[in-house]
KEKE-3310 file (N, C-alpha, C; in steps of 0.2 Angstrom, whole numbers, plus 5000, padded with zeros to 4 digits):
npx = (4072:4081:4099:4114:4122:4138:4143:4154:4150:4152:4139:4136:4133:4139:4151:4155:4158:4169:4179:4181:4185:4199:4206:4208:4213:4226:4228:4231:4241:4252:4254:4256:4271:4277:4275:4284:4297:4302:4302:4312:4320:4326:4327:4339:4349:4357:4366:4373:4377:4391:4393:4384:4387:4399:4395:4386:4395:4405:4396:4394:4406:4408:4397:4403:4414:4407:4401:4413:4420:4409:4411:4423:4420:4412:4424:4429:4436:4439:4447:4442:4435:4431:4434:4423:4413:4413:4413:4398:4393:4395:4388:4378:4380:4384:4371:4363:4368:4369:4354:4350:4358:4354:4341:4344:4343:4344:4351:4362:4376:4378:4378:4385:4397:4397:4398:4410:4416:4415:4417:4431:4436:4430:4440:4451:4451:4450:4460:4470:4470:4472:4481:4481:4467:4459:4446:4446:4454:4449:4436:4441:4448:4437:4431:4441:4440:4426:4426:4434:4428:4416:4423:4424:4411:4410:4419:4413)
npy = (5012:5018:5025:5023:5039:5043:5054:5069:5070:5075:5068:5056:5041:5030:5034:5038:5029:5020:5033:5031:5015:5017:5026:5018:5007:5013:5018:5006:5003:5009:5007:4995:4995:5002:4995:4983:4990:4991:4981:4974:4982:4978:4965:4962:4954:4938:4933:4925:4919:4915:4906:4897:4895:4889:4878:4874:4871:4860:4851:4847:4843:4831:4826:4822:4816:4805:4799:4794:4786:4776:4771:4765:4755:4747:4741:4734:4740:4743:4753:4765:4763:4769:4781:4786:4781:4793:4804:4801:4805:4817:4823:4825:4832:4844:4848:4849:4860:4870:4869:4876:4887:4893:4897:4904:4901:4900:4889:4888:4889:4876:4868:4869:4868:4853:4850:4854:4845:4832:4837:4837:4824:4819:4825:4820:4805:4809:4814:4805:4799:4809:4811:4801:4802:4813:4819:4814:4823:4836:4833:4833:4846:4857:4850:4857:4869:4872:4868:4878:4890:4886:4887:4899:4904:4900:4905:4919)
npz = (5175:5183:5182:5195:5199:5196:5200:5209:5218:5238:5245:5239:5241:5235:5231:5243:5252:5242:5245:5258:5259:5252:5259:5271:5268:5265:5276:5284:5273:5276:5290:5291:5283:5293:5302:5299:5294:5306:5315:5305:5310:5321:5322:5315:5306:5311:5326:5328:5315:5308:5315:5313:5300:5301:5306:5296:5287:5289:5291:5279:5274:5282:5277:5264:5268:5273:5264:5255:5264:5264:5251:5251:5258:5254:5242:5252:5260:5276:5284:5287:5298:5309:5309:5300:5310:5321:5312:5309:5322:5323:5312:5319:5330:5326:5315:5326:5334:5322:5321:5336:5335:5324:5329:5341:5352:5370:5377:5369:5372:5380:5371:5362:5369:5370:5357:5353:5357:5354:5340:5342:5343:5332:5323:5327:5324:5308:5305:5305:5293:5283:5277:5266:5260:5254:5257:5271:5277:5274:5281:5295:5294:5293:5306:5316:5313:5317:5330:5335:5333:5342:5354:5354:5357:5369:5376:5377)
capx = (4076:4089:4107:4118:4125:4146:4149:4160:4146:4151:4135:4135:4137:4143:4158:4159:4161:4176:4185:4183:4191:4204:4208:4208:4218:4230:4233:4231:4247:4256:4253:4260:4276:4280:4279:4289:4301:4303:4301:4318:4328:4326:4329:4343:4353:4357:4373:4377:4379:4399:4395:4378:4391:4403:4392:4384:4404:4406:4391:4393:4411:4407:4395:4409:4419:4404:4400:4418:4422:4405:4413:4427:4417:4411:4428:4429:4444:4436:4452:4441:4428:4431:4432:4416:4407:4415:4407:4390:4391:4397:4384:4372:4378:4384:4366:4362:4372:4366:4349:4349:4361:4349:4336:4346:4343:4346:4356:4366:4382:4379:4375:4392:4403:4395:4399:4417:4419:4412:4422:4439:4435:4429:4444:4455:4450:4449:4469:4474:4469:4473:4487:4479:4459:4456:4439:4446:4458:4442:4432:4447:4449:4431:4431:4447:4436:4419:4430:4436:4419:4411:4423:4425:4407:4408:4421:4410)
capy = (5012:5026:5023:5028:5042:5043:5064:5070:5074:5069:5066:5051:5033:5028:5036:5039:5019:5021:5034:5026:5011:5019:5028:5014:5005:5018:5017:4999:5000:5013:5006:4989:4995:5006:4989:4977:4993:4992:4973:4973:4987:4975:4958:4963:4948:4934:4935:4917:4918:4915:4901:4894:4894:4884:4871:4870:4867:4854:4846:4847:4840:4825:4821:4820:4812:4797:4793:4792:4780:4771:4767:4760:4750:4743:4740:4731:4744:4747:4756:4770:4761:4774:4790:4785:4781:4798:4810:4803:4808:4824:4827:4823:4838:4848:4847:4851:4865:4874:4872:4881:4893:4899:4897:4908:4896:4901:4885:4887:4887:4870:4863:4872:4864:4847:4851:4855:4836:4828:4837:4833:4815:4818:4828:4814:4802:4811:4815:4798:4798:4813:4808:4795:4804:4821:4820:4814:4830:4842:4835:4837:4854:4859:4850:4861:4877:4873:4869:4886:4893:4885:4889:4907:4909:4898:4911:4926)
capz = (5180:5183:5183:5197:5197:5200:5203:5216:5226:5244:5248:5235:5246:5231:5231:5251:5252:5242:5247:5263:5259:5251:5264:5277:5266:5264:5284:5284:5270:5280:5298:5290:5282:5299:5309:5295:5297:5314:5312:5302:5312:5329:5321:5307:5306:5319:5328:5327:5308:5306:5320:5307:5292:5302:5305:5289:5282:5296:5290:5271:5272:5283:5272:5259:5272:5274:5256:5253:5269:5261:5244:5254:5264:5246:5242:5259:5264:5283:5288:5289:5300:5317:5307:5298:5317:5325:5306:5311:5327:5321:5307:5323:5334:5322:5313:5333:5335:5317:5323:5341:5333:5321:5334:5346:5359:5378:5378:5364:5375:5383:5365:5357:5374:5368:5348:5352:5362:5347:5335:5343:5341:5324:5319:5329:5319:5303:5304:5305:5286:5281:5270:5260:5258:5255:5262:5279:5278:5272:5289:5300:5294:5295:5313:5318:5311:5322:5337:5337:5332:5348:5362:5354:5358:5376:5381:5377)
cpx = (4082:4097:4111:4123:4134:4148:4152:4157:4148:4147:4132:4138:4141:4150:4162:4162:4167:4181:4187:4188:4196:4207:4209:4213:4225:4233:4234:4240:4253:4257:4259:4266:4278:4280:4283:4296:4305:4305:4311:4323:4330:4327:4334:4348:4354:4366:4377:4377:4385:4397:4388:4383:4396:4402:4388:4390:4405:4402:4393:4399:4412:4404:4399:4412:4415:4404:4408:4419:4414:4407:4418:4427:4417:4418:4431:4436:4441:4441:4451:4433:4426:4430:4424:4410:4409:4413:4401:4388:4391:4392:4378:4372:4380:4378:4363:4363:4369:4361:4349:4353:4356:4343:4338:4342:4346:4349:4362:4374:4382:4380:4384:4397:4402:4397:4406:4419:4418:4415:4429:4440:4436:4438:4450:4459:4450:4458:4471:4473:4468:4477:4485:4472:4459:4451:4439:4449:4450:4438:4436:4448:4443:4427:4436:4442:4429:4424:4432:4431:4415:4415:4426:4418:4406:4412:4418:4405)
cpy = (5017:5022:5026:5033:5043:5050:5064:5074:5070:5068:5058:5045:5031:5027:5038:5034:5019:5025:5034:5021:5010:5023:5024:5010:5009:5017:5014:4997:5006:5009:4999:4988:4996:4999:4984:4983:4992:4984:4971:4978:4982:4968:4957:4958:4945:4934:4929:4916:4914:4907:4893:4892:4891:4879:4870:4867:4860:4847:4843:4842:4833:4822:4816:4815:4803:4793:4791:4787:4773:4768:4764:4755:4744:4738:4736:4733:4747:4749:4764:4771:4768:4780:4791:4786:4788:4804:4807:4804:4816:4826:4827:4830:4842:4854:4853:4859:4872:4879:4878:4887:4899:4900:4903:4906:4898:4895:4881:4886:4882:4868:4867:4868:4856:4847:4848:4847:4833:4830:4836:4827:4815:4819:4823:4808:4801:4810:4810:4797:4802:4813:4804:4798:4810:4823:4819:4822:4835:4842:4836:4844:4858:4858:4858:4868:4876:4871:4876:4889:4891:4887:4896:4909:4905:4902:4917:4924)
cpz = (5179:5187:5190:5196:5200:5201:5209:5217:5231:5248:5245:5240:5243:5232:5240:5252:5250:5242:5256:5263:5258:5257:5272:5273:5263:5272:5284:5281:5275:5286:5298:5288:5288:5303:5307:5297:5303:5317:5312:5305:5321:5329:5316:5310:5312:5320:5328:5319:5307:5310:5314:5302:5293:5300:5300:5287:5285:5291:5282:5271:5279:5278:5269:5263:5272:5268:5254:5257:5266:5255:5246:5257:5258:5243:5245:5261:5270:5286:5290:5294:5305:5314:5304:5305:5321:5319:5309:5317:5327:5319:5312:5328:5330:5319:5321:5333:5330:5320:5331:5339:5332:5324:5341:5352:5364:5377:5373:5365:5378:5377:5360:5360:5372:5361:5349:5355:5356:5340:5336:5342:5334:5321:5322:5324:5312:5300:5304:5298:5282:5274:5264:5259:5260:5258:5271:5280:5277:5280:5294:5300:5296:5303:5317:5318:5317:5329:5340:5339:5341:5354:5358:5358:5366:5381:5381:5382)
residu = (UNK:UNK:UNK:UNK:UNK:UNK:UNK:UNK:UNK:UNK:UNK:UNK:UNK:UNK:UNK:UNK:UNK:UNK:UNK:UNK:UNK:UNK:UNK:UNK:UNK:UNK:UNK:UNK:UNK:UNK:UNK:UNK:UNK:UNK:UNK:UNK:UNK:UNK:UNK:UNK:UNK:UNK:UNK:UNK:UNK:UNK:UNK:UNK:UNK:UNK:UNK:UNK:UNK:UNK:UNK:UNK:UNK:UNK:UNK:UNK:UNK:UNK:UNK:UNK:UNK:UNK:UNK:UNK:UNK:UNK:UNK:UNK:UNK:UNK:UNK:UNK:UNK:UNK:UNK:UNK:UNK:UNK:UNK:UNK:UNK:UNK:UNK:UNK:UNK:UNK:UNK:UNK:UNK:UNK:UNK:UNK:UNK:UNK:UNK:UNK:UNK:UNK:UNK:UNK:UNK:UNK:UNK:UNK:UNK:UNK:UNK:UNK:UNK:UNK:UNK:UNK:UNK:UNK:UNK:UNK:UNK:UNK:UNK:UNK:UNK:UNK:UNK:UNK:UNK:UNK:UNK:UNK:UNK:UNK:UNK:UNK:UNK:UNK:UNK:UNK:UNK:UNK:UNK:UNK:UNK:UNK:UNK:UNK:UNK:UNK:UNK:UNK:UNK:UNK:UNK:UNK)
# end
């Protein structure tokens, strides 16, 4: 039985096969970097970022805000029953808000007009205990910050 042979004859299938498929996969990698290229110069970052980074802080320091008003509750000190019911409405549209931002959602300026209403309450309620819990002052503040954040981007 005789062995194939591999020379750089190009009349060899052998070696035609693969300098075919080198060659297709040469375009293949070429063709796919030029459209991840192109890809990356037409979607280079979302323009709601600063307004995503709000509302994640928003989020993060209600948190804070809720587990603290739950270890009070424990304690059976409910004097911070309202701020606690007006953060989980917040951490509701807040959460809301993030998503359609980083979705650049066509109706991300109805859902920003709705934010901002649900964090003056928050941040309403927050200020009345500001003085005595740092975590009410942190969601107050962080409300205060996405309020801005949302009707900057309801005037553009």
């Amino acid at each position: 039985m005789a062995k194939a042979s591999m020379t750089a004859s190009p009349s060899n299938p052998f070696r035609r096969d693969l300098l075919k498929g080198a060659l297709a996969s040469g375009v293949l990698l070429a063709s796919s970097q030029s459209l991840a290229s192109e890809h990356m110069h037409h979607h280079a970052g979302n323009p709601h970022e600063a307004l995503i980074d709000t509302a994640l802080d928003c989020l993060k320091k209600g948190q804070l805000c809720i587990d603290h008003c739950m270890e009070l509750f424990k304690r059976g000190d409910t004097s911070v029953a309202e701020c606690a019911d007006s953060v989980q409405e917040m951490l509701a549209m807040c959460s809301a808000l993030e998503k359609m931002a980083a979705y650049r959602s066509d109706r991300l300026k109805a859902v920003a007009r709705v934010c901002a209403d649900v964090c003056k309450v928050c941040e309403k309620a927050c200020r009345k205990h500001e003085d005595k819990h740092a975590e009410c002052k942190a969601c107050a503040d962080a409300c205060a910050d996405c309020i801005e954040a949302c009707e900057k981007l309801i005037r553009a």
